[in-house]
Phi, psi and omega in degrees: 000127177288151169094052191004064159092354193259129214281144182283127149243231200238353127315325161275356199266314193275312138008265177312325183292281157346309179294323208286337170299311158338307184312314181275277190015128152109293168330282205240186166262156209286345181264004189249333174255008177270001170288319179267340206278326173304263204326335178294273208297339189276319163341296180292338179304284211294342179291294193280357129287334187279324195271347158285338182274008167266334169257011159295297178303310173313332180270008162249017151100016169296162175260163181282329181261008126316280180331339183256016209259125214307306191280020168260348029086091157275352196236068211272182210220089189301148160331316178260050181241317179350116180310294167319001176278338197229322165318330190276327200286079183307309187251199168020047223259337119007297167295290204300331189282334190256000160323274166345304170294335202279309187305310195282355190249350192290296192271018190183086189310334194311334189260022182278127188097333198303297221244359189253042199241334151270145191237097188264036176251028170271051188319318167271006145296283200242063195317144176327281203319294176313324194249359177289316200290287187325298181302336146311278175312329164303314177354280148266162316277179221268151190246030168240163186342317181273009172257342194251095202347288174244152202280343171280351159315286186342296204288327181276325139346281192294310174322292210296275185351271189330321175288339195278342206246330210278293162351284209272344183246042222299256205325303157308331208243359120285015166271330192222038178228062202290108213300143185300310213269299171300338127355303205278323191278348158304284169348285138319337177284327210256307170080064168303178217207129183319144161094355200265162185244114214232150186221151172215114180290354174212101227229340186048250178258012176069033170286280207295009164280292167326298178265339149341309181303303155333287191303336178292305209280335184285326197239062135087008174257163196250117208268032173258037179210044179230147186256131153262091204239140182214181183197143190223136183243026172230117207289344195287306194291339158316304190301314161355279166326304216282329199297294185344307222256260152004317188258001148266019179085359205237137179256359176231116173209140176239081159265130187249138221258140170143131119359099191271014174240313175274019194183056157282141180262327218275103156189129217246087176098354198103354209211147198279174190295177161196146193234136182305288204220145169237134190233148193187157167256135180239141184305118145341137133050002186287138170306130147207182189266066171353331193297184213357027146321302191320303176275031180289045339238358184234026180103325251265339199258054189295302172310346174143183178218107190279156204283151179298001175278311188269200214241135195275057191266334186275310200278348144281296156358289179262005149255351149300316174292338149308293213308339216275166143328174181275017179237341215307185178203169184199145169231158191195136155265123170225163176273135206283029159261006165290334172316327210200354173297133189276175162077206198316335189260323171315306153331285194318287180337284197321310200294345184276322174307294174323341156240039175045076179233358193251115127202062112214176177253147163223104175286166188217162188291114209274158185077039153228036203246152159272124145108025200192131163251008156338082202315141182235190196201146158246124181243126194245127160241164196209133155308320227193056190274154202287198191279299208293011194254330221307162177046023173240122146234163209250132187234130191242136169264097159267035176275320209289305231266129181204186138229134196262123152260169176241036155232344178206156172281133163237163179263124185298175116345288181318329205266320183290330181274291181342302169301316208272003178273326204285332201273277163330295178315299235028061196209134210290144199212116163318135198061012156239333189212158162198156187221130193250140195270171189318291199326309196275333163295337168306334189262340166250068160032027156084002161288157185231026172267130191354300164329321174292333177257349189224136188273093158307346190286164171281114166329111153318114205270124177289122163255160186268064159356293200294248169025288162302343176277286189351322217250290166340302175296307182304352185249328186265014143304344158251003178264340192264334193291328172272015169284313204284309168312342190246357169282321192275336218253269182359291185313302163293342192260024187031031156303120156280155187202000000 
């Protein structure tokens, strides 16, 4: 056992992660070195894993050439792929490192694209020394399961990386990063449920896929028994996902690469997957190109077509909402102009109330995003909302409640539970939630921004007349007693007065 014996936990595994980035730090820019420092440790992951599962099967009487044998595997690990392969390796360490990915992706379709998407044989990128230095420090310690205070630490590592890189890159590092705690209140609103099929369509670094998975598991289902589907239009942030999602343990995911509005891929037969629940961030406000919407082959733009001028925020929206099943439910992070923006989207709006699919809106506390402040929203849709929601939505203002940090604002527990209780009840809770019936959205023209609905403003502190006089008299009544005492003082010092 490396570390004498003594088990990695997950302060030191982040520690450690951390140093291997210090090895690049200065050398490269942080969205360029977070590729070899990831692809590296995912290299060593998946080798001491392959060789603890070789040397389980062998002490359960398996043969060493039984044991090695690729469909005993989920990840398997051909001989000259090896981490001693790469360990040895003095010169052209580059070369090797992208031999290896070309071997491991070959021998494992799962990983196709995960390690060959970057290209490390570029000696004025990605100098010999430096990535000789990187393979090192990986060396120790040994990364398999049985090394590891708890086998889940790993996946809470990288997730810690990840979040260290979205930091350090802010604008980038909200493309392909959502902050966990809005990740868990997305998560929390929706309750996914064993047996269920959940997709998060511009999918990034596969967080709100993972931890779904997490929440199923926490609350006593079983999370093989779940379809996990996502689609990424950044092939770097794709591999992410897939490294992310492997290095949390789980080996059956179909994530897929393509512009899921001019190219969705998760689609079956002609006609897209549909899903219990899809949950997702979507790029703010991005421009797109509209042509050929009007015809679009799966359907997807029933509410309208926002104009190729404006902003593609209604052609996610609603292509989520395709997605979903006849039960479905959806959580969508948006930016709150969607909420109340006129023209092509104001329609889009009207037509998604009117066939009663939104219910509910949640502002949540702006600056809590990386590389962007924007006030943001959560808008939950339903296919199959209960009797009692119907012609209802529900509006909760969570902006107040946070912790101000100082590069971003975060959401407590305590704050998250807030929404998800406000949320559950449905039911009007002052100055915080309101659930508005058709009639009242008819009358505030189908804007759905918060404000309109929930009284926001600051409690006036009420004041106590009586209370203020008295309190007037008890001060100018010490004010004539120290006058009269600075008369008598005057007076004795032989002060005329």
């Amino acid at each position: 056992m490396s570390l004498s014996n003594q088990k990695v936990t997950l302060e030191f595994l982040k520690q450690h992660l951390w140093k291997a980035a210090d090895i690049l730090r200065g050398a490269l820019d942080a969205s360029e070195y977070r590729q070899p420092v990831m692809t590296i440790l995912f290299l060593k992951r998946l080798n001491d894993r392959f060789e603890e599962n070789v040397e389980i099967l062998t002490k359960q009487g398996k043969s060493e050439k039984e044991a090695n044998q690729e469909f005993r595997h989920d990840f398997f690990v051909p001989k000259e792929a090896r981490w001693e392969e790469l360990s040895k390796t003095r010169s052209r360490v580059g070369e090797k490192m992208d031999e290896i990915c070309r071997i491991l992706e070959k021998a494992n379709t799962k990983l196709d694209g995960v390690l060959t998407n970057t290209k490390y044989a570029d000696p004025r990128k990605y100098p010999d020394d430096v990535l000789a230095k990187l393979v090192s420090h990986y060396n120790e310690p040994r990364l398999r399961n049985s090394d590891l205070e708890k086998e889940d630490i790993f996946g809470d590592a990288y997730e810690y990386l990840l979040e260290q890189f979205a930091d350090a890159t802010k604008k980038k590092g909200g493309e392909f990063f959502t902050p966990r705690e809005v990740v868990k209140l997305l998560v929390n609103l929706v309750e996914p449920k064993e047996k269920m099929k959940i997709c998060d369509p511009t999918c990034g670094s596969g967080g709100m896929l993972i931890v779904s998975r997490r929440y199923v598991e926490k609350h006593g289902g079983d999370p093989r028994n779940l379809v996990l589907d996502g689609q990424e239009s950044n092939y770097g942030n794709l591999a992410m996902c897939k490294m992310n999602m492997v290095l949390h343990g789980i080996s059956e995911f179909d994530i897929e690469y393509g512009d899921v509005l001019s190219n969705p891929k998760l689609v079956d037969g002609g006609k897209l997957k549909h899903y219990d629940r899809v949950l997702a961030n979507f790029p703010f406000s991005m421009d797109w190109d509209n042509k050929g919407a009007e015809k679009d082959p799966y359907g997807r733009f029933k509410f309208g077509i926002p104009t190729s001028t404006g902003k593609a925020d209604f052609a996610f929206i609603q292509h989520m909402f395709s997605q979903l099943n006849e039960k479905g439910q959806a959580a969508i992070i948006c930016s709150q102009g969607v909420l109340f923006r006129g023209g092509e989207e104001g329609k889009i709006r009207e037509g998604m109330i009117k066939e009663d699919i939104i219910e509910g809106i949640i502002a949540i506390p702006s600056n809590l995003f990386f590389g962007t402040g924007i006030p943001a929203c959560v808008l939950i849709l339903n296919r199959n909302k209960p009797e009692t929601r119907k012609n209802k939505i529900i509006f909760i203002y969570g902006a107040k409640d946070y912790l101000e940090g100082k590069n971003r604002n975060k959401l407590r527990d305590d704050d998250i539970e807030k929404i998800v209780s406000a949320f559950k009840k449905y039911e009007d809770i002052d100055r915080y939630c309101h659930v508005a019936e058709r009639e009242e959205l008819e009358e505030n023209e189908f804007n759905l921004n918060v404000p309109r609905y929930v009284d926001i403003s600051e409690l006036e502190e009420e004041i106590d007349v009586q209370n203020t006089i008295n309190t007037l008299k008890k001060l100018e009544k010490e004010r004539e007693e120290i006058e009269l005492k600075v008369r008598q003082d005057l007076k004795e010092l032989q002060f005329s007065v």
